[in-house]
Structures are given as structure tokens and as C-alpha cells.
PQR file with spaces between the fields and no chain letter, atoms N, CA, C, O and H, PARSE charges and radii, in Angstrom:
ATOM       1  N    UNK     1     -19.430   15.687  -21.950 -0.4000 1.5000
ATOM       2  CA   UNK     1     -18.877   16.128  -20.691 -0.0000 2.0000
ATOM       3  C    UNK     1     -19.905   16.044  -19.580  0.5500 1.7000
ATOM       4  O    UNK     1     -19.500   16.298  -18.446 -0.5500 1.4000
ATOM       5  N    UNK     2     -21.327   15.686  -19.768 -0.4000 1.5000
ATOM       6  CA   UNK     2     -22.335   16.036  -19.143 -0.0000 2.0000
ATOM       7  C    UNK     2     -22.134   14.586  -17.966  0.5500 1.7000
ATOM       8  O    UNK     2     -22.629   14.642  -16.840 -0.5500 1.4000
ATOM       9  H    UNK     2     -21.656   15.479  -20.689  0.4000 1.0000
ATOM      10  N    UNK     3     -21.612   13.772  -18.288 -0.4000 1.5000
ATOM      11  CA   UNK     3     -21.868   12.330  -17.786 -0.0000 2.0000
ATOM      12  C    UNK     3     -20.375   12.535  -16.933  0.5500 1.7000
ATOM      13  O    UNK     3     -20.260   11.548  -16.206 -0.5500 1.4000
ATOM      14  H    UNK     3     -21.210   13.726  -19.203  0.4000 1.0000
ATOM      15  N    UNK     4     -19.267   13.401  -16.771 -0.4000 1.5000
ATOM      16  CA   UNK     4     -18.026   13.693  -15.991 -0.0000 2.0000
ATOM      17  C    UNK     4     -18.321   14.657  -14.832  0.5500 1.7000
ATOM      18  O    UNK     4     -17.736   14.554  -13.754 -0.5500 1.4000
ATOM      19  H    UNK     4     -19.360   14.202  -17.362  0.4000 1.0000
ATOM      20  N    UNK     5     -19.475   15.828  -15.148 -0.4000 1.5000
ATOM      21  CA   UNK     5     -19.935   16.277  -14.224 -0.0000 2.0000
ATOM      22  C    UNK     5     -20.730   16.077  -13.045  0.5500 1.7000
ATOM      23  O    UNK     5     -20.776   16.516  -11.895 -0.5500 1.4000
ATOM      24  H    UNK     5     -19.950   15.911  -16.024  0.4000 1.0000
ATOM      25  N    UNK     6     -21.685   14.777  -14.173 -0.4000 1.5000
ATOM      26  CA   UNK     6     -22.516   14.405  -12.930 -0.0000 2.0000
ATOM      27  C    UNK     6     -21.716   13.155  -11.598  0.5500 1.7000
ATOM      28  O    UNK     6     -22.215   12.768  -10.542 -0.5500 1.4000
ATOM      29  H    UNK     6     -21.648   14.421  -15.106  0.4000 1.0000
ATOM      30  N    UNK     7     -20.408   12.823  -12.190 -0.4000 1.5000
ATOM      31  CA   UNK     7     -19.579   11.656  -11.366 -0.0000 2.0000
ATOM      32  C    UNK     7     -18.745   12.442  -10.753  0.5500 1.7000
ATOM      33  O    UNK     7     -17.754   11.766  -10.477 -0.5500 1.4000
ATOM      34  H    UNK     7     -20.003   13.137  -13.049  0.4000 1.0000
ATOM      35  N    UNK     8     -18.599   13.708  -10.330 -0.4000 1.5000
ATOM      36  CA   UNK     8     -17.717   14.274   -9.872 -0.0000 2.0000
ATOM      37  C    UNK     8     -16.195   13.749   -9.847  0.5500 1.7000
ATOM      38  O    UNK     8     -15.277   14.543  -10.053 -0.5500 1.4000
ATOM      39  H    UNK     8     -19.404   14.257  -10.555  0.4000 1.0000
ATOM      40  N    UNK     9     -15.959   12.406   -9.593 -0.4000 1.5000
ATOM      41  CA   UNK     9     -14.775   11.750   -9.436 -0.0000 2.0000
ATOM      42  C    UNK     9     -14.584   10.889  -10.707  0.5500 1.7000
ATOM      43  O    UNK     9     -15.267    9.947  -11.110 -0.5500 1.4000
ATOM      44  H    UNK     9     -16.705   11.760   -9.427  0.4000 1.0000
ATOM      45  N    UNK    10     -13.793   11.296  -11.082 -0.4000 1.5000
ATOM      46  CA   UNK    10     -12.645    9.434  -12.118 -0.0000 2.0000
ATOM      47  C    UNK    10     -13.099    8.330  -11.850  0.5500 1.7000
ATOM      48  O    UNK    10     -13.252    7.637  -12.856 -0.5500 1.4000
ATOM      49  H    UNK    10     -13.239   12.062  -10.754  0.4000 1.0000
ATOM      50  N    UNK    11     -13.444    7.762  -10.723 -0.4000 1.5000
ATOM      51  CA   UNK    11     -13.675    6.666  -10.229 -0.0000 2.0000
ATOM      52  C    UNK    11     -14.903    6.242  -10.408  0.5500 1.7000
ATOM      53  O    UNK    11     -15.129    5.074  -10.723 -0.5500 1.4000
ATOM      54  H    UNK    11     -13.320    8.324   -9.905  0.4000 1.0000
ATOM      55  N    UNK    12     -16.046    7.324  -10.194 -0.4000 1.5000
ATOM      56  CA   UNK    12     -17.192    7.061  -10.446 -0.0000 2.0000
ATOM      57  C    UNK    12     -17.252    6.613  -12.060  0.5500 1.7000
ATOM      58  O    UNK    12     -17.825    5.638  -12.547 -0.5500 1.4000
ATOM      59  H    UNK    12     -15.862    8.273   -9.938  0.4000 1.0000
ATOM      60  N    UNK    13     -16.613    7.459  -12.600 -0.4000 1.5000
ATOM      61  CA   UNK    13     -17.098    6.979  -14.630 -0.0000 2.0000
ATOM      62  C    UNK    13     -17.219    5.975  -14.870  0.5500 1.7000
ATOM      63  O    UNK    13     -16.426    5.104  -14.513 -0.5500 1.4000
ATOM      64  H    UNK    13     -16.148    8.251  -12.204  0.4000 1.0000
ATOM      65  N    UNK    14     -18.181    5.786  -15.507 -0.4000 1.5000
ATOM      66  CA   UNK    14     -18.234    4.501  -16.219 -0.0000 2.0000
ATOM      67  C    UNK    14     -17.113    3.689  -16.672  0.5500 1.7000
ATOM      68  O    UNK    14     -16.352    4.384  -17.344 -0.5500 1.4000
ATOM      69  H    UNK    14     -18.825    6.494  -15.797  0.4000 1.0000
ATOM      70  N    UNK    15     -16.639    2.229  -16.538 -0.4000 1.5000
ATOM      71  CA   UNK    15     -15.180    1.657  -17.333 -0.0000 2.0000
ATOM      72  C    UNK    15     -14.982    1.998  -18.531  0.5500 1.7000
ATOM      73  O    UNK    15     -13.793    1.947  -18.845 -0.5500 1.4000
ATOM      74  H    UNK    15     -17.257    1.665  -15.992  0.4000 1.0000
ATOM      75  N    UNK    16     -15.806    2.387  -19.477 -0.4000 1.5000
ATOM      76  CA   UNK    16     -15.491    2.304  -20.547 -0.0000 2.0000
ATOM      77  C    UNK    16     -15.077    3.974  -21.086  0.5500 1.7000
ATOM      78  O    UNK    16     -14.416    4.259  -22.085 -0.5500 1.4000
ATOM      79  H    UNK    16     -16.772    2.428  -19.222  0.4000 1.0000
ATOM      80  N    UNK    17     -15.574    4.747  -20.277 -0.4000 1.5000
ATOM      81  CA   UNK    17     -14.961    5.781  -20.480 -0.0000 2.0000
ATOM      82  C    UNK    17     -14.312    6.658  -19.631  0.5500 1.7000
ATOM      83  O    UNK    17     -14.385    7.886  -19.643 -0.5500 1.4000
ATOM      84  H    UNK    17     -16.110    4.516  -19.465  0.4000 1.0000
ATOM      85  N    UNK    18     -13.430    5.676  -18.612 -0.4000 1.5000
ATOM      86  CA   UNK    18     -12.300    5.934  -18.060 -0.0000 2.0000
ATOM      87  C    UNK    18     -11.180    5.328  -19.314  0.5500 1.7000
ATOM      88  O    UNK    18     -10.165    5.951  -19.625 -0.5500 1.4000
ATOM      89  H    UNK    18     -13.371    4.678  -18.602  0.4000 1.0000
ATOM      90  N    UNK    19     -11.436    4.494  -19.713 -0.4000 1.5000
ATOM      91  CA   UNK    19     -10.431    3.381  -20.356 -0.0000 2.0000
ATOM      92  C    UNK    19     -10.145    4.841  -21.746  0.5500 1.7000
ATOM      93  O    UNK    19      -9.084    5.367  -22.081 -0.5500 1.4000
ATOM      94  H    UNK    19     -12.260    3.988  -19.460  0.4000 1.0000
ATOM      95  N    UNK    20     -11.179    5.031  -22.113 -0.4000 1.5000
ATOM      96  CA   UNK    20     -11.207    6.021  -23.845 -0.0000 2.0000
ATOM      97  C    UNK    20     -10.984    6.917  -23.428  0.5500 1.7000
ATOM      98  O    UNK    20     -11.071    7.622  -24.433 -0.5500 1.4000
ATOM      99  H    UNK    20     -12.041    4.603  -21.841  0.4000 1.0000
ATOM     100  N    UNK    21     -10.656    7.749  -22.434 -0.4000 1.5000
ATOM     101  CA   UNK    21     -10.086    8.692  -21.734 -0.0000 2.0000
ATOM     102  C    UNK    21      -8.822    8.724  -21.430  0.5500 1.7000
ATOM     103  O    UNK    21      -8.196    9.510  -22.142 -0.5500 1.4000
ATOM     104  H    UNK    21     -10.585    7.176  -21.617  0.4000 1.0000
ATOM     105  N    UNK    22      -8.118    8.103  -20.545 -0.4000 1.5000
ATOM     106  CA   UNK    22      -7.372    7.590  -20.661 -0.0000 2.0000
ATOM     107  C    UNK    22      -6.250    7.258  -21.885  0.5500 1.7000
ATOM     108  O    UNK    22      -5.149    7.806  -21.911 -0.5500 1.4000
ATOM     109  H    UNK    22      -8.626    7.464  -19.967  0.4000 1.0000
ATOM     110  N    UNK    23      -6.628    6.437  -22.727 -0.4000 1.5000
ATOM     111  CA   UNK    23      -6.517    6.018  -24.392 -0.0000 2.0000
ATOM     112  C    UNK    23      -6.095    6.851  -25.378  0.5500 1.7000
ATOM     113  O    UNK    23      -5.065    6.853  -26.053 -0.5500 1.4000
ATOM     114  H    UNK    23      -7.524    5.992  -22.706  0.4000 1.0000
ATOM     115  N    UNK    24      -7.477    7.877  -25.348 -0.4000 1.5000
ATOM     116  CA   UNK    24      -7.188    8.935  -26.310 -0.0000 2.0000
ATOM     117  C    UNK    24      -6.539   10.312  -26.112  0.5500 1.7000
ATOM     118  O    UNK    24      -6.214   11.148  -26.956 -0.5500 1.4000
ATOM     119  H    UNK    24      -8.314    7.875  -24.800  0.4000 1.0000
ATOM     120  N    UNK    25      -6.435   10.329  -24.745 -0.4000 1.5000
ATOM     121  CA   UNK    25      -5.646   11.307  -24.044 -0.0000 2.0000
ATOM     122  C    UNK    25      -4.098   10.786  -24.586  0.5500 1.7000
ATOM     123  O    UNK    25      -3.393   11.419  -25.372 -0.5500 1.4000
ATOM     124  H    UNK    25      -6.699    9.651  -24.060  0.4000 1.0000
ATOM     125  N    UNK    26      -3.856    9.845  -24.137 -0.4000 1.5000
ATOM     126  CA   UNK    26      -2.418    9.550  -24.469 -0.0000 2.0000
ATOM     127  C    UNK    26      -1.700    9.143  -25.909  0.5500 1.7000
ATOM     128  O    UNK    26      -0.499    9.000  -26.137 -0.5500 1.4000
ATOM     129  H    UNK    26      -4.428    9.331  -23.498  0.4000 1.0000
ATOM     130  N    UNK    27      -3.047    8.979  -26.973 -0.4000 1.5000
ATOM     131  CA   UNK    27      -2.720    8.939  -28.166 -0.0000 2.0000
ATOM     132  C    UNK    27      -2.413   10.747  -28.878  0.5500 1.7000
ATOM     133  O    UNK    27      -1.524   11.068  -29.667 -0.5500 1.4000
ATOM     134  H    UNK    27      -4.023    9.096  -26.787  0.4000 1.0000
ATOM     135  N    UNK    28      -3.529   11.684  -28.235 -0.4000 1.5000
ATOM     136  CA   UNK    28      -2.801   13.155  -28.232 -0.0000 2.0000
ATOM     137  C    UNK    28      -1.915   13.344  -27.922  0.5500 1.7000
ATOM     138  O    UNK    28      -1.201   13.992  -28.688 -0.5500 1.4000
ATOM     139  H    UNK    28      -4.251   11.423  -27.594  0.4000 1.0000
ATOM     140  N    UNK    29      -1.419   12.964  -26.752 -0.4000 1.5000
ATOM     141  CA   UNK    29      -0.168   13.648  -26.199 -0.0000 2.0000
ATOM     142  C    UNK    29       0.913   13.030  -26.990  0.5500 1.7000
ATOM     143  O    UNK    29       1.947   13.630  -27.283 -0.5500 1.4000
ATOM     144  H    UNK    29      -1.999   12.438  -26.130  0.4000 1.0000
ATOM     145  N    UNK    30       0.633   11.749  -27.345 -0.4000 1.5000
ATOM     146  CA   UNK    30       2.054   11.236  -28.624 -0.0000 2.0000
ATOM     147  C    UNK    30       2.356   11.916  -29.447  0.5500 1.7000
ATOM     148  O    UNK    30       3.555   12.039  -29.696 -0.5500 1.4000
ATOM     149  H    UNK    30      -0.207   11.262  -27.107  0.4000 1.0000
ATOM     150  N    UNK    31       1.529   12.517  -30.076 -0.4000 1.5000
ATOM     151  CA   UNK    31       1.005   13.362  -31.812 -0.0000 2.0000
ATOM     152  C    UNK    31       0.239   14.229  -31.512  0.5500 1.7000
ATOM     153  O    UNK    31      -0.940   13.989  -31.773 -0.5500 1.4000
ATOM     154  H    UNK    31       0.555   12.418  -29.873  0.4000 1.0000
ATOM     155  N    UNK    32       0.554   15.535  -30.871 -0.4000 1.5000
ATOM     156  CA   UNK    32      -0.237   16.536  -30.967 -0.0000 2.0000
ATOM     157  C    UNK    32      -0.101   17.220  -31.841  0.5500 1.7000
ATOM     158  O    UNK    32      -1.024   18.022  -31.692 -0.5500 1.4000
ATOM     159  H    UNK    32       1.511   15.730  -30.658  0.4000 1.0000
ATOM     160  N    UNK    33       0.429   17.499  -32.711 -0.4000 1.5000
ATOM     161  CA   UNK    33       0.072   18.190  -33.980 -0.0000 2.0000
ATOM     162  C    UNK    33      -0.971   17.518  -34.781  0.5500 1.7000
ATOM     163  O    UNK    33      -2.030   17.938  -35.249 -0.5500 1.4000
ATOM     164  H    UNK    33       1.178   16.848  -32.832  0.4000 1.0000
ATOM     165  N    UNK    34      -0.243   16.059  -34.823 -0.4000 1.5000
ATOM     166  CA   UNK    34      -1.526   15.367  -35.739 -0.0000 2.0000
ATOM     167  C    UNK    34      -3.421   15.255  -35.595  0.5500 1.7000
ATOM     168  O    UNK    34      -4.326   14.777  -36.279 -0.5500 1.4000
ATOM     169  H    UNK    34       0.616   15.718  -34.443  0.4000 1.0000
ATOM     170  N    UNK    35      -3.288   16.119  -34.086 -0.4000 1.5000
ATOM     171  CA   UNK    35      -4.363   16.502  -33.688 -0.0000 2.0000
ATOM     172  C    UNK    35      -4.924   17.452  -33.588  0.5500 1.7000
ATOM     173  O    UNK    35      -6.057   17.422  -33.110 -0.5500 1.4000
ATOM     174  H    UNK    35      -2.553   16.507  -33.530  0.4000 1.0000
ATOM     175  N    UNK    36      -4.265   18.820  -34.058 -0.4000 1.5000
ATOM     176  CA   UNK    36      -4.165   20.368  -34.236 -0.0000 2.0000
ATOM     177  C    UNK    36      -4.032   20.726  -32.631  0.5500 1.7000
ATOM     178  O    UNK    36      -4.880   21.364  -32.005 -0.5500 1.4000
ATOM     179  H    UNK    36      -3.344   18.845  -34.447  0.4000 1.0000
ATOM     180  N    UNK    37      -2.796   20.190  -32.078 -0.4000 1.5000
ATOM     181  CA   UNK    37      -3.001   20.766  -30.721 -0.0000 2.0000
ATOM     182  C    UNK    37      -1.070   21.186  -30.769  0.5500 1.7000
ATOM     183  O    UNK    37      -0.202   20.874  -31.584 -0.5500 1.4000
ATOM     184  H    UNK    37      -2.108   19.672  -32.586  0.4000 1.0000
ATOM     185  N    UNK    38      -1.020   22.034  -29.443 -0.4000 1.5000
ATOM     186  CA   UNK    38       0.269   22.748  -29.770 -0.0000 2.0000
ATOM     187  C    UNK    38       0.707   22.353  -28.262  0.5500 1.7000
ATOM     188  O    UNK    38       0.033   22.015  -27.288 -0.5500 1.4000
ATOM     189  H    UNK    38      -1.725   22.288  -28.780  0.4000 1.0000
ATOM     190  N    UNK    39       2.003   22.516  -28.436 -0.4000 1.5000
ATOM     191  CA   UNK    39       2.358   21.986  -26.529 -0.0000 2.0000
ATOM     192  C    UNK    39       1.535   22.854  -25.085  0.5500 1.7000
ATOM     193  O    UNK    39       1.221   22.199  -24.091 -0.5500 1.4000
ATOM     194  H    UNK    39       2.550   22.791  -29.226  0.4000 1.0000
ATOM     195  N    UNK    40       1.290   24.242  -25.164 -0.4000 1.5000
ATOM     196  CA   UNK    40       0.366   24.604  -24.158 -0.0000 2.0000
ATOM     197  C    UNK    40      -1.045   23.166  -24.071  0.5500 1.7000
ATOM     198  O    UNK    40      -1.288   22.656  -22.977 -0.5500 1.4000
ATOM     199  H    UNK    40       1.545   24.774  -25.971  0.4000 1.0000
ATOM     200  N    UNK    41      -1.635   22.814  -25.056 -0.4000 1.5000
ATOM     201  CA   UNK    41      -2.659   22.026  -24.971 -0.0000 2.0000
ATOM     202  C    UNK    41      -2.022   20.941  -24.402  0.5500 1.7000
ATOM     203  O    UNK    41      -2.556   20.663  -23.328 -0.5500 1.4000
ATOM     204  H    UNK    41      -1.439   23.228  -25.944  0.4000 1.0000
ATOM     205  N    UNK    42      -0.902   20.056  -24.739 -0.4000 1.5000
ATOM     206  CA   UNK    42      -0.697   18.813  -24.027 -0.0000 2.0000
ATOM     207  C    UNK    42      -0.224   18.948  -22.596  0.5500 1.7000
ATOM     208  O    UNK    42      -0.510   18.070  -21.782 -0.5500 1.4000
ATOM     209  H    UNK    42      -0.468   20.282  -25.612  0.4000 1.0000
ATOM     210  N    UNK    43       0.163   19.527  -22.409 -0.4000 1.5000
ATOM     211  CA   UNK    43       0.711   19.976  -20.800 -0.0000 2.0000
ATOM     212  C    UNK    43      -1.125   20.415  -20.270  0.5500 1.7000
ATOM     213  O    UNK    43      -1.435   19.988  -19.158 -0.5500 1.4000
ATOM     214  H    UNK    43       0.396   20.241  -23.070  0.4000 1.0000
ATOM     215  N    UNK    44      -1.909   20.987  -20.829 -0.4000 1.5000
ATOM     216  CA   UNK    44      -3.220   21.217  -20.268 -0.0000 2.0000
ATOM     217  C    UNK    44      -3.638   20.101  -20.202  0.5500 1.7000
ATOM     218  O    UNK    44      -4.371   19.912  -19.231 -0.5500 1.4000
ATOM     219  H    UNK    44      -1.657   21.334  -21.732  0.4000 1.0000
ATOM     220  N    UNK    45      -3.378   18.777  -21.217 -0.4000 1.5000
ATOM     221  CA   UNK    45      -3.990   17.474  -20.924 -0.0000 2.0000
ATOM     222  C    UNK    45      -3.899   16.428  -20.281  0.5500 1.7000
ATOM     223  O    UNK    45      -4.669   15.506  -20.011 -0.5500 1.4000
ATOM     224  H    UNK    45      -2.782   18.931  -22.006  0.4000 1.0000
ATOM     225  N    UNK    46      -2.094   16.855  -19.902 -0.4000 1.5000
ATOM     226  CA   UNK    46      -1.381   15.966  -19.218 -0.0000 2.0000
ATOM     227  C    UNK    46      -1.828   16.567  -17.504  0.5500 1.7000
ATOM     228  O    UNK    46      -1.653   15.837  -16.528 -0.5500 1.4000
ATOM     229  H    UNK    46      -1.469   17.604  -20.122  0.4000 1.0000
ATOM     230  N    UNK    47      -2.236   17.558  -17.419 -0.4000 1.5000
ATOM     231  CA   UNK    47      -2.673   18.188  -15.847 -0.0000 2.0000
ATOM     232  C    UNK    47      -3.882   17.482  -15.788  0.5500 1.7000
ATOM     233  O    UNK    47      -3.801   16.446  -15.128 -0.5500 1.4000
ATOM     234  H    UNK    47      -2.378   18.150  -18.212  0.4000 1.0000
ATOM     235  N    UNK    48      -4.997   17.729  -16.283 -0.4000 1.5000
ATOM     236  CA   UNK    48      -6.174   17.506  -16.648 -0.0000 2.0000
ATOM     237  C    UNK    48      -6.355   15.541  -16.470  0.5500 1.7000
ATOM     238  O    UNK    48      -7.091   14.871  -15.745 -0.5500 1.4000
ATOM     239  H    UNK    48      -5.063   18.571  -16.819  0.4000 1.0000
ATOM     240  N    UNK    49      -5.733   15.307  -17.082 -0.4000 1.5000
ATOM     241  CA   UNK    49      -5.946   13.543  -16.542 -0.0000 2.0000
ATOM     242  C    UNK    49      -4.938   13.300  -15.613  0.5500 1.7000
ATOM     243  O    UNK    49      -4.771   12.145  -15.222 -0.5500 1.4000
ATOM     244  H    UNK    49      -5.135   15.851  -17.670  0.4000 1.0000
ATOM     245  N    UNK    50      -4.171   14.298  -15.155 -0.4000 1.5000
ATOM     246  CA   UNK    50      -3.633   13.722  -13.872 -0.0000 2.0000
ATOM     247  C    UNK    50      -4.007   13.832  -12.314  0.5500 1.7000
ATOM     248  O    UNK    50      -3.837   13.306  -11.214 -0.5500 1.4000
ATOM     249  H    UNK    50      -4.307   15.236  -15.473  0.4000 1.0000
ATOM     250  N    UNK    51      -4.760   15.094  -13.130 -0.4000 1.5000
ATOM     251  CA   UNK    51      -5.883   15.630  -11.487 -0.0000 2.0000
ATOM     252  C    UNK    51      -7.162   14.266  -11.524  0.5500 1.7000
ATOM     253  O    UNK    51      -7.464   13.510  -10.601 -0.5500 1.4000
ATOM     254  H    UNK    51      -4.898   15.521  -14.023  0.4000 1.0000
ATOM     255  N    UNK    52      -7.524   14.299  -12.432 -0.4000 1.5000
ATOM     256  CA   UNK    52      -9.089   12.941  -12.817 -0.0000 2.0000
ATOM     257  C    UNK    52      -8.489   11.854  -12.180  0.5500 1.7000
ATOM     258  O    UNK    52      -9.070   11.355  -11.216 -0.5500 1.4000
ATOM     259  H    UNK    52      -7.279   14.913  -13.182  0.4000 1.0000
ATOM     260  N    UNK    53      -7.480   11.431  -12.541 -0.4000 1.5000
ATOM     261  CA   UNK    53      -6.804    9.938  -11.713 -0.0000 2.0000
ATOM     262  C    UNK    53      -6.560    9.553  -10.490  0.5500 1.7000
ATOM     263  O    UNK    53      -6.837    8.581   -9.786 -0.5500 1.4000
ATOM     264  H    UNK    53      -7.008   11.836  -13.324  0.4000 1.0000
ATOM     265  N    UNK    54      -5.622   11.134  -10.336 -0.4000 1.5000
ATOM     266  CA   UNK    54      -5.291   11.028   -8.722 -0.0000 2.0000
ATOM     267  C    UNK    54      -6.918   11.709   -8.194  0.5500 1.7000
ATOM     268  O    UNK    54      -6.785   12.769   -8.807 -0.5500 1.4000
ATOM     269  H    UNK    54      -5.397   11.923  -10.907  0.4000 1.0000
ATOM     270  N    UNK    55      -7.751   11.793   -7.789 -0.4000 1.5000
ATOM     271  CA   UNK    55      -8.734   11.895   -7.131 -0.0000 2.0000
ATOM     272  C    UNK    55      -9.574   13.170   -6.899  0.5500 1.7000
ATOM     273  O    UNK    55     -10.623   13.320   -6.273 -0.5500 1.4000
ATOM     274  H    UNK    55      -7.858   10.932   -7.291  0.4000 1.0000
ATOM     275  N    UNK    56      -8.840   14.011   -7.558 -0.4000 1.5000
ATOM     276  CA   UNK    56      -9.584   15.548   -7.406 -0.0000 2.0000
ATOM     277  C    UNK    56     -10.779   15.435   -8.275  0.5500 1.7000
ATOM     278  O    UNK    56     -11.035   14.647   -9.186 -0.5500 1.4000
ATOM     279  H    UNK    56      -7.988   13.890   -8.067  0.4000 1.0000
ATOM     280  N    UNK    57     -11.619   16.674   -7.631 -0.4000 1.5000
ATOM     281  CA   UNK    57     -13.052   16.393   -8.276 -0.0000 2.0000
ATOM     282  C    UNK    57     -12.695   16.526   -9.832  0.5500 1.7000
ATOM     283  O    UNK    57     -11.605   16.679  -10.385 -0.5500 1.4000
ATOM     284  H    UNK    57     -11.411   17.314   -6.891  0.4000 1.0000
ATOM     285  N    UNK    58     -13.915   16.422  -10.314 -0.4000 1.5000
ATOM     286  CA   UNK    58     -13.430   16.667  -11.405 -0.0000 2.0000
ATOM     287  C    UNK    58     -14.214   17.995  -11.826  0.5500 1.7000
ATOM     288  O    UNK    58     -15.355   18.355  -11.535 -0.5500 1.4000
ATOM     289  H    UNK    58     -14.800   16.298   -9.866  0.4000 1.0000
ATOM     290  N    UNK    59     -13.134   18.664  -12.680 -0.4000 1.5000
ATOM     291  CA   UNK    59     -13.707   20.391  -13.040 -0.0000 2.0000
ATOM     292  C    UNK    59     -13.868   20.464  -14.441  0.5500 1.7000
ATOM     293  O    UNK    59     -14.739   21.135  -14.995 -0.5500 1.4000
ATOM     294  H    UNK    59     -12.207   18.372  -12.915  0.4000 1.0000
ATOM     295  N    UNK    60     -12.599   19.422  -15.292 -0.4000 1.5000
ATOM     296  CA   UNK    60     -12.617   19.570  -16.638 -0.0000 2.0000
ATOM     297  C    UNK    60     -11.905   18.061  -17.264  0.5500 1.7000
ATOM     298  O    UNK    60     -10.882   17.537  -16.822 -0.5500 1.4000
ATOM     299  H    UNK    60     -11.892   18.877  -14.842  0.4000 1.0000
ATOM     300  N    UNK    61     -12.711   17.578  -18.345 -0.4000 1.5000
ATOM     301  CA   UNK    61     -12.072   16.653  -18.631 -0.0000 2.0000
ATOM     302  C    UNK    61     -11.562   16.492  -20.656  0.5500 1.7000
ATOM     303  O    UNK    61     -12.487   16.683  -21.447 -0.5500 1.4000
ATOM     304  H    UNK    61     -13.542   18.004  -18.704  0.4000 1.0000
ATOM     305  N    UNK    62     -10.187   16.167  -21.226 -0.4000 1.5000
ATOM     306  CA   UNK    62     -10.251   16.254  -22.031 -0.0000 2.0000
ATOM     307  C    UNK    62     -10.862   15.285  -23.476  0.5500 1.7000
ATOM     308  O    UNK    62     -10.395   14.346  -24.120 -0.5500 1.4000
ATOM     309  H    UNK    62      -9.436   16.012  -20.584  0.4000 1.0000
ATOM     310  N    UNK    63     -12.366   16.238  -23.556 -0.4000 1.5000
ATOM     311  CA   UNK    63     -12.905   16.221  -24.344 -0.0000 2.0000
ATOM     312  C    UNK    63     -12.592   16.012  -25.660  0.5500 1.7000
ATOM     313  O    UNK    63     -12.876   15.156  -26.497 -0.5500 1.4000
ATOM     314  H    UNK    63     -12.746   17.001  -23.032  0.4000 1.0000
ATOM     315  N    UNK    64     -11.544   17.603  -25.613 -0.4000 1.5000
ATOM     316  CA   UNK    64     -10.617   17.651  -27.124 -0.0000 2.0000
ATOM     317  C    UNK    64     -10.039   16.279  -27.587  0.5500 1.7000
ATOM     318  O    UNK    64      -9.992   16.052  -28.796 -0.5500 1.4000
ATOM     319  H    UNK    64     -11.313   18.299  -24.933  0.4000 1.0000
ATOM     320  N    UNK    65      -9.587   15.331  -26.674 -0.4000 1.5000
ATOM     321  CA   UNK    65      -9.032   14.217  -27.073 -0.0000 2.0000
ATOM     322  C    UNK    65      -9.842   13.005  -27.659  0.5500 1.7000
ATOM     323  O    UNK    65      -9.254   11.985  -28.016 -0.5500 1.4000
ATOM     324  H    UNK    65      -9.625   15.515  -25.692  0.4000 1.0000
């Protein structure tokens, strides 16, 4: 998470881990159980990369994924 803080923005990240962000975010949200996550968590993940995309700083990014 240390390398999301210091880019404040989505845009700044590196490609390759916008792309695995991105990726693995949306492979959770397919199968969240298969990930030990429960619907409060995907709705937290689905906010969470939608604030990172559209342009807000960034405060939190999912890690869990």
C-alpha cells in the first residue's frame, strides 16, 4: 500500500499495478466468498476502485484483493 500512498492519484501508479488492481479487484467481486469476503466487503471494493479511477485522492486501496 506504501507505493498508493506515495501517488496520491490512480493515475500516477505504476501500469502494472493499476492493471492488477483493477484485475484482481474484479476477480473478488465475481467470487467473493471464494475469497472469504462477504457482500459488505464487495460493495467496500466496488467504492474503493471507483473513487481510485474516477480521480479522488487516494485514501485506501484494495489490498485484500
Amino acid at each position: 500500500m506504501s507505493i498508493a500512498i506515495k501517488c496520491k492519484k490512480f493515475d500516477y501508479l505504476p501500469k502494472e499495478y493499476k492493471e492488477n488492481l483493477i484485475s484482481l479487484t474484479s476477480e473478488v467481486i465475481k467470487s467473493p466468498s471464494k475469497y472469504g469476503h462477504g457482500d459488505n466487503g464487495v460493495k467496500t471494493f466496488i467504492t474503493n476502485l471507483s473513487d481510485n479511477i474516477n480521480g479522488s485522492e487516494i485514501t485506501d486501496v484494495n489490498t485484500k484483493c
